[in-house]
N, C-alpha and C positions, 0 to 999 in steps of 0.2 A: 480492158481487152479480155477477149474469153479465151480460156484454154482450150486443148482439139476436142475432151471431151466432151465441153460442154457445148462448141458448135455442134456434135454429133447429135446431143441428147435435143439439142434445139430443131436441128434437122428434122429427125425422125420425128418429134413432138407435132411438127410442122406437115411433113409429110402424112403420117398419121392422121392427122387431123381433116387435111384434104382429102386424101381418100375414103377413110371415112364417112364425108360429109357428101362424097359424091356417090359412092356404091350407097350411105345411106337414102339419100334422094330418089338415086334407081329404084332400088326395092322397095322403099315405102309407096313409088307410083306403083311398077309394076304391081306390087303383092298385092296391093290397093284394087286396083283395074282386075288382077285377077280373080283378089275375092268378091267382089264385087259383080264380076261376072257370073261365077261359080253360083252365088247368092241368088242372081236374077234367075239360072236356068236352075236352082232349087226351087224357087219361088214358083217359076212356072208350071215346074213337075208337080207340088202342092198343088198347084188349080186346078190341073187335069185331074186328080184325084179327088180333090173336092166337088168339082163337076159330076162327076159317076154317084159321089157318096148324097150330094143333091137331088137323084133321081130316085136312088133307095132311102133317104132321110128328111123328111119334106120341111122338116123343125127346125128351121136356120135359127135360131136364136141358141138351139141345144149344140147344132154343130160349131156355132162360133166359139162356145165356151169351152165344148172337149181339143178344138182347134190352143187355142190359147192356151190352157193345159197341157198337152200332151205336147205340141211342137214350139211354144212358146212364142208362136208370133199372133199377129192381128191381123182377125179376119173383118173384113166389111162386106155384105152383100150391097148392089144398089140398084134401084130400079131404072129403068129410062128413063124416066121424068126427070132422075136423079136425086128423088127417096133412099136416104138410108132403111134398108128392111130388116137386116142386122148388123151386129158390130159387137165386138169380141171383149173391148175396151171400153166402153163408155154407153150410156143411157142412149138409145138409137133416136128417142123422143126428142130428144136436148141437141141433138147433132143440125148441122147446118145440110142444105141440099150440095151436094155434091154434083151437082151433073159438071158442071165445068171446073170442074179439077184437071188438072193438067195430064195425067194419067187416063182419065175416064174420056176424054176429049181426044186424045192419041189412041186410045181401043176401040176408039169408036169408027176411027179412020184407018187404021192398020191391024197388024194380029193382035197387038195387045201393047200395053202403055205402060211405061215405066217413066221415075221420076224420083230423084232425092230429094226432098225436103222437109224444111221443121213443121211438125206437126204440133197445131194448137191445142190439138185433143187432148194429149198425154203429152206435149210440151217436151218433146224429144227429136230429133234429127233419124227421121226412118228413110228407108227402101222402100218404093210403093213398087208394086207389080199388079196392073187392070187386066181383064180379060174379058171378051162380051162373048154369053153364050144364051142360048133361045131354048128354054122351057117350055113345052107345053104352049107356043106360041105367046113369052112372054118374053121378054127382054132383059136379061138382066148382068150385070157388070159384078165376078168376083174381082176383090181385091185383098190382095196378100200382103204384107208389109212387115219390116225385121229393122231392128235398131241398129242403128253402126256402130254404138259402142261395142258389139262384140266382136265386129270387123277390125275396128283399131284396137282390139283388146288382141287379135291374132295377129295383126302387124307388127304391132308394139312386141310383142316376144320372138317375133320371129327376127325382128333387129337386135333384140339383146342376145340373141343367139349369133346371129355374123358379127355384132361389135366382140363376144368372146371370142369367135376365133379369131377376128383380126387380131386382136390385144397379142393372144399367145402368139400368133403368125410374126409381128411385129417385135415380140418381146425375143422369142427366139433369136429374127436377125437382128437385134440390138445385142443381144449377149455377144454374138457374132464378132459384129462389128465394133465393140465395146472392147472384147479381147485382143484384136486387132488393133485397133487405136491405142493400146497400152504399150501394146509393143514398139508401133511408130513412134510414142512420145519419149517411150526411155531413149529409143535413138537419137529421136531430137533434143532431146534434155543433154546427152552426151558430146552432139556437136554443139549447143547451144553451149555449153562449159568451154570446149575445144577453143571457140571465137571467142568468149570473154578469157581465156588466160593468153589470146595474142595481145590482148590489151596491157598485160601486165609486166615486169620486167623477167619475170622466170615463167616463158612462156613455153607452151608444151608445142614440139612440131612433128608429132605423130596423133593418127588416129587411124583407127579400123572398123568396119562393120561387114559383119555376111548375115545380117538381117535378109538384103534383098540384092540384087545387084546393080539398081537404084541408088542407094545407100552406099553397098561398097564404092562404087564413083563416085561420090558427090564425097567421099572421106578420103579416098587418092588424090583429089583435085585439091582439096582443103590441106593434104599433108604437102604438097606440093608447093602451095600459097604461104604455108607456115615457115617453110624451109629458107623462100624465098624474100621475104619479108626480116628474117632474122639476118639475112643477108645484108640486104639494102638496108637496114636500119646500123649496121655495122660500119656501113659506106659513109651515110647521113650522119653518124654522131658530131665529127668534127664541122661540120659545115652547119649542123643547126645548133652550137652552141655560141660558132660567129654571129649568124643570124638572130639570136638572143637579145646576143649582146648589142646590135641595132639596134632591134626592136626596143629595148628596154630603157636607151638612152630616149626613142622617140617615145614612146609612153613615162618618161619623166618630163617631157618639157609639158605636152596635151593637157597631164594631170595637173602640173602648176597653173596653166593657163587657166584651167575649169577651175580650181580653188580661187586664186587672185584674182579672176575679174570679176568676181560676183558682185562686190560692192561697189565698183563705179559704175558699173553697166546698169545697177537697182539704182543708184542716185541719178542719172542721166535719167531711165527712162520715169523714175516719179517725178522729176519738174517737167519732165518731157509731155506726158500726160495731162498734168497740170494745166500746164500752158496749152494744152491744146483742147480741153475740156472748157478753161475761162478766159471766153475773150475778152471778156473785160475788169482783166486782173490790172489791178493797180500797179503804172508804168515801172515804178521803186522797186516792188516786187519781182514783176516780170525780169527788168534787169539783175535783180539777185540771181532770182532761179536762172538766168542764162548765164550769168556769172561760175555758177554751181559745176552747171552742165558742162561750160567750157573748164571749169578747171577738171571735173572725172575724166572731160577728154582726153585733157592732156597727162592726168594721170593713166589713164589707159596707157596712152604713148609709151609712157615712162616705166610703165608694166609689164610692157613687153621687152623694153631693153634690161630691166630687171630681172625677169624671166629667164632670158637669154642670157645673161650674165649669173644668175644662179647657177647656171650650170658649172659656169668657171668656177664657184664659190667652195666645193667641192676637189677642183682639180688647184687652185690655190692662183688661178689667174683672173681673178675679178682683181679688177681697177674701180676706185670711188672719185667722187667728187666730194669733197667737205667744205662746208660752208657754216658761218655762225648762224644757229635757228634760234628763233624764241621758243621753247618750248611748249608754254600753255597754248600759242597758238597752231602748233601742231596737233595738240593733244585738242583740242577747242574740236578744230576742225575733222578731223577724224569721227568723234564724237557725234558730229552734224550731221556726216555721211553716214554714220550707224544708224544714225533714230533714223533716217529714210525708209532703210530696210527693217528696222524695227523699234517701230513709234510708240509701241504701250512699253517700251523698258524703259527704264532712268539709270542714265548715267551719269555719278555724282563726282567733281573735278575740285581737287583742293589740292590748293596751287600759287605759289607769287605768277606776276606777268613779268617779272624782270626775266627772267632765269633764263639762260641763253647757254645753247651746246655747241660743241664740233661736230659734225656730222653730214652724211647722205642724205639730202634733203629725200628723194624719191625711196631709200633705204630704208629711212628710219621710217617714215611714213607705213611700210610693208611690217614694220617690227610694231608700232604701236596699233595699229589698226589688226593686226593677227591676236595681241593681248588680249585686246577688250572685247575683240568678238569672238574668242574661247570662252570669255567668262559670258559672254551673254549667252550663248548656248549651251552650253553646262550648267544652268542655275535660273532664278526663278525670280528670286529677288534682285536688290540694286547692284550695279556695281560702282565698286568706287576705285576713283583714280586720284591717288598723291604721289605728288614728286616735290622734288627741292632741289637744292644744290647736287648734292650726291646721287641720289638717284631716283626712279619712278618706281610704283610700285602698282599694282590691280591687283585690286583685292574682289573676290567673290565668294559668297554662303553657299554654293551649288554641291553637287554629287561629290566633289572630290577627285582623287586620283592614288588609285592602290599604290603602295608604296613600291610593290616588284613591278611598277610601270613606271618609276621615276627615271628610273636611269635609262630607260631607250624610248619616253618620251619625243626626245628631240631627235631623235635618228627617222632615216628618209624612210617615207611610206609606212610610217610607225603609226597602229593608232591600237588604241583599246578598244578591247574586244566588246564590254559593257555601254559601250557607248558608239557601235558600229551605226546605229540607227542612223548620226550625223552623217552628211552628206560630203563632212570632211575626208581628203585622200592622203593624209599625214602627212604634206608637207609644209604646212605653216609653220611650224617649232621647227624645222628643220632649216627653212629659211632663215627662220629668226635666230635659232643659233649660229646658224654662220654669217647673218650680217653683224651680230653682236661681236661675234671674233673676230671679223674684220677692223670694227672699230677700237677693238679691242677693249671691248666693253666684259660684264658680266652677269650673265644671268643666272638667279637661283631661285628656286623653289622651293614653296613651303605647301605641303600640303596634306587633308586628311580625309578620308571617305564619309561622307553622308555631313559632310563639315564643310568644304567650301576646298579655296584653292589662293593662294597670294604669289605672284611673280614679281618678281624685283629685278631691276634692271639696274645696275651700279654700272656709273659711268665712271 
């Protein structure tokens, strides 16, 4: 956006420029039409004069040359027939008959004939001016003629004369209004600070101006606003730190929601796809992938009662459900639902199939599914998952985790700064520490920058 100045300097550039272009148009016709006239009734006053000096000079080929010399234009005598007899400019021998020249053909029919055009002779753009006068009962057509170049040679200057004084005319009122316009800006720059310090907490609620009395109002109304504002914001504190405190609970559950359902909602809709891409997916299959689908459904279900009960997890009123699980098969499955959403990673599972926990089946699920899709997104290479009896572990080679980020790691809406690009809202580790405390499980971290990351889960 432009500053005042520079619309000013654009204005008048503009302005300028128009003007300009139309007083230059004016006067290049006019001066034109004028010289031009001026020109012809020179021209004419030459013929009359040449006409007398043809009655005392009978030598037209002498007079055509002292003509050309002395006045610098071109004389042609022509006969009736339309015989070149002289000519000022060129071999009279060599010259074409002339009687129906445009000039000679209009003198012939009125007082005398005139006509611009390029002339093949001397290969120049002339003023022709014909006249017929009767010699000695003979008939004969002077004609005059003068180049334009030095018509638009007096045009030509006479516009670099009005474009000077435009410019100073011009330049004057820009000084003008240039002075003027600095003045309005300081003002504006002053109210322009005035509004941005209402924005801040040590906000100023005075201002003054006797620039104009434009100005002084529009800076009583604004001290006025300022006053009043300090006011109502003094009214408003206690009621918009309630309001906060709403707001803040609902953009906790939103944020959860957008983190946790991204990977059943990617599982559902890639078989979903699937299956609707090939109809003639083999029966086996087809049941798998609906298999699939209905279980992300129902974990969706199970995600939102999750979700909603996270919040208790925090206030210490979550209730579980514990049940005996096989591990590997949780972790299997998890796993399945990863490569969905992301099929060129490998994820490597070393593991007995006995090994069987206490736990929230929909919980844990939230806790191992949060691990291993930290590690695939911070890292590049494989991840690896081992568990045993004791505990699980996810180990990754990725970016790492600064070590003055371990300890608020798992706290709500926590995330690292280096790694904002992720589309995570820092509540995964924050879930996952409080379902782990629920179980009263443990979790610990090991971890090192541009080295990797290992989460252990001790049951």
């Amino acid at each position: 956006m432009l500053n005042f100045q520079q619309i000013i300097l654009r204005k008048f550039i503009l302005i300028f420029s128009i003007l300009f272009l139309i007083v230059g148009a004016i006067v290049y016709y006019w001066t034109k039409d004028f010289y031009i006239t001026q020109t012809r009734n020179a021209l004419l006053n030459n013929i009359e004069i040449i006409s007398f000096d043809l009655q005392k000079n009978p030598s037209l080929d002498t007079l055509a040359l002292n003509i050309k010399n002395s006045l610098n234009l071109r004389l042609t005598v022509i006969s009736k027939e339309g015989e070149v007899i002289a000519e000022s400019h060129k071999d009279k021998s060599k010259m074409d008959n002339h009687k129906y020249r445009d000039e000679i053909i209009q003198a012939n029919a009125e007082d005398y004939g005139y006509k611009i055009r390029y002339s093949s002779t001397i290969n120049k753009d002339l003023l022709y001016i014909a006249k017929k006068y009767i010699f000695e009962e003979k008939t004969l057509y002077i004609r005059l003629s003068k180049e334009l170049n030095s018509i638009n040679e007096q045009i030509f200057s006479l516009g670099i004369k009005i474009f000077i004084v435009l410019s100073l005319f011009f330049i004057a009122i820009f000084m003008i209004t240039f002075k003027i316009s600095k003045q309005i800006e300081k003002e504006t720059i002053n109210i322009v600070n005035f509004l941005t310090s209402l924005t801040k907490k040590n906000k100023s609620t005075y201002i003054n101006s006797d620039f104009s009395l434009e100005f002084s109002h529009i800076t009583k109304l604004l001290t006025k606003v300022a006053q009043i504002l300090t006011k109502k914001e003094k009214q408003k504190s206690k009621y918009t730190s309630k309001l906060q405190a709403s707001n803040r609970q609902k953009d906790d559950i939103i944020s959860a929601i957008s983190h946790e359902f991204k990977n059943p909602i990617a599982v559902i809709n890639g078989y979903s796809q699937t299956l609707l891409d090939d109809d003639d997916l083999n029966p086996n299959i087809r049941k798998k992938f609906l298999s699939k689908i209905y279980k992300n459904g129902v974990k969706l279900s199970d995600l939102i009662d999750t979700l909603r009960l996270s919040i208790k997890l925090d206030s210490g009123q979550q209730s579980t459900n514990f049940s005996l699980l096989n591990l590997k098969s949780i972790v299997e499955d998890v796993c399945d639902n990863l490569k969905v959403q992301y099929p060129k990673r490998e994820i490597i599972i070393n593991g007995n199939s006995d090994i069987y926990i206490k736990a929230d089946n929909s919980l844990f699920n939230v806790v191992i599914t949060n691990l291993i899709e930290n590690a695939i997104k911070y890292s590049e290479d494989e991840v690896v998952v081992n568990f045993d009896e004791k505990s699980l572990e996810v180990i990754d080679t990725g970016i790492g985790i600064n070590k003055n980020n371990l300890e608020n790691i798992t706290n709500k809406f926590y995330r690292v700064h280096e790694n904002s690009w992720n589309n995570s809202l820092g509540l995964g580790l924050f879930i996952v520490s409080n379902i782990i405390n629920l179980h009263k499980f443990k979790l610990e971290i090991r971890s090192k920058e541009s080295e990797g990351s290992t989460f252990t889960l001790v049951f």
